[in-house]
N, C-alpha and C positions, 0 to 999 in steps of 0.2 A: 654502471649505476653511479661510479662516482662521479665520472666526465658526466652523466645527469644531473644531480645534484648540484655541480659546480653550475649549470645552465649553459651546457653544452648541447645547441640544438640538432647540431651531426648527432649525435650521440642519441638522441630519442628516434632520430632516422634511423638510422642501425639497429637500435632496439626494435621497432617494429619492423622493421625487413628479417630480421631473423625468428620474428617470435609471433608476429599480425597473423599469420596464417592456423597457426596452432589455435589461436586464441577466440581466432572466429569460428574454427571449427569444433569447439568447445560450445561458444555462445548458440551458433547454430542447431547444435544437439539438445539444447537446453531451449529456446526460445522460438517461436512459431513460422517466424518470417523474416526473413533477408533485411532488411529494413532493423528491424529490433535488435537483431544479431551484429548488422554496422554500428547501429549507435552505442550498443552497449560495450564492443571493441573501442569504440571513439573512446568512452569515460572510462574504461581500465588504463587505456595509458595514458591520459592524464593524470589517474591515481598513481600508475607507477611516477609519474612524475615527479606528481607530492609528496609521495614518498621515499624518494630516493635514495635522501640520506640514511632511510635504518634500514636499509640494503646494508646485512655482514654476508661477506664471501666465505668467513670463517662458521656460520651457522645454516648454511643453506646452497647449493647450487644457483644459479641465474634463473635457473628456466623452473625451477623448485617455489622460488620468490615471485615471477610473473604469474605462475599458475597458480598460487596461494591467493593472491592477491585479484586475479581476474575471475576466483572460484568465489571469495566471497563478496565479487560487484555482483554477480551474477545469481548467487543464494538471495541476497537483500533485494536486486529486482523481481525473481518469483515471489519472495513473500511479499512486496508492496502490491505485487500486483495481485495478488490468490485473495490480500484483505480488502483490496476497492473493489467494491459490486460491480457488478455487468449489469450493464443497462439494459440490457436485451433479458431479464430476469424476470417471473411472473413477482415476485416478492418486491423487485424494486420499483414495478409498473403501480402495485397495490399501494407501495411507501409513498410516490410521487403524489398519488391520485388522493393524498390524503387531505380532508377539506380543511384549509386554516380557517381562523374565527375571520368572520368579516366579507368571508369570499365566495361567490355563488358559483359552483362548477357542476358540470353538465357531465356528470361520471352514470353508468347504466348502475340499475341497481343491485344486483349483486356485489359489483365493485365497492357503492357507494357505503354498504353495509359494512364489507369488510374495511375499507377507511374509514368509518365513524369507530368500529371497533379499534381499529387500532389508535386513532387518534386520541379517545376516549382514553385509554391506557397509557399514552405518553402524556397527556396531559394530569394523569394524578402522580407522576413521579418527580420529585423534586426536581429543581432547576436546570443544576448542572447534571444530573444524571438526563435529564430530558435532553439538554443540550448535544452533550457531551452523542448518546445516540443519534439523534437527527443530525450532526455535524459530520460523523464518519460512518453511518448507515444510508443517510439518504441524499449526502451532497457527497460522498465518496473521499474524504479527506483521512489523511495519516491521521493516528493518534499524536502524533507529535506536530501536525500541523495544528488541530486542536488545542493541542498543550500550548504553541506558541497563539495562536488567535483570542486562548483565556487569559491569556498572563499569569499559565496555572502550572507548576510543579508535572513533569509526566507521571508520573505513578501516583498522583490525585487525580488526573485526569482517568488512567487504566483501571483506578478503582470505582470511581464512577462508574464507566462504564458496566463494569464488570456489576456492581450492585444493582444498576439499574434493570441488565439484561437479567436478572435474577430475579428482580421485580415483576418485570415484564410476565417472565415464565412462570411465573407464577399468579398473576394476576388474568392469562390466559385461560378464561373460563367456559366465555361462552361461546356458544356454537360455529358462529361465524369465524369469531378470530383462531377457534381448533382448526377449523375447516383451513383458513387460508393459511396458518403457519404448516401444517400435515402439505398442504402443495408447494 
């Protein structure tokens, strides 16, 4: 790790000849597909990279530190991923189909009921809490990409949120919108 640090590029060779294998067989137990499992090996060792330098031998083993390190690339990608919706979602087919001011769309009716209901209810919620949901519920964005997109503090942006979706659930009244949040 220190020949990494100094920007010894044998030395990152070495490091993943001894350790790439463990690391995908890690990722692969954790991630769905071949593919997800290389890339996400790909950005642990570049982290180990970055990190080189607070590599102590004297606080840790080699292989203690790689798998410290490739456990939490790999915690942070399931959660990024567990909080962007699936597109393939009846909730997020409903969110899309939701009619903006202005715009004539050709949605069946049932749909169309539950998107005016829902629309109806993000449109009485203040600005940023409206935002702030339609930003990372229905265009699938981090809270921290929203943080950066507002030019807003993260934890003004997560309480937002957070008050809004309290809003929401509580402004949940009528029948349609029980109906379609209950599916």
């Amino acid at each position: 790790m220190q020949r990494i640090a100094a920007g010894d590029e044998k030395a990152v060779a070495e490091l993943y000849d001894r350790f790439g294998g463990l690391v995908f067989r890690v990722a692969r137990q954790l991630l769905p597909t071949n593919q997800e499992a290389e890339d996400a090996v790909q950005e642990i060792f570049v982290r180990l990279w970055q990190t080189a330098e607070r590599f102590d031998p004297q606080r840790a083993k080699l292989v203690t530190w790689v798998m410290l390190i490739a456990r939490r690339h790999l915690i942070d990608q399931l959660r990024r991923k567990s909080v962007r919706p699936k597109s393939s979602s009846l909730e997020q087919d409903a969110l899309q189909a939701i009619p903006h001011q202005g715009k004539e769309t050709s949605i069946p009716g049932h749909q169309h009921e539950q998107a005016t209901a829902i629309q109806r209810c993000l449109s009485d919620l203040p600005e940023l809490q409206r935002i702030v949901i339609e930003r990372s519920y229905l265009q699938g964005f981090t809270l921290r990409e929203v943080s950066r997109q507002l030019d807003a503090p993260l934890g003004t942006v997560k309480s937002a949120l957070s008050r809004g979706l309290h809003k929401l659930r509580e402004r949940a009244t009528t029948s349609d919108f029980q109906e379609w949040a209950a599916s």
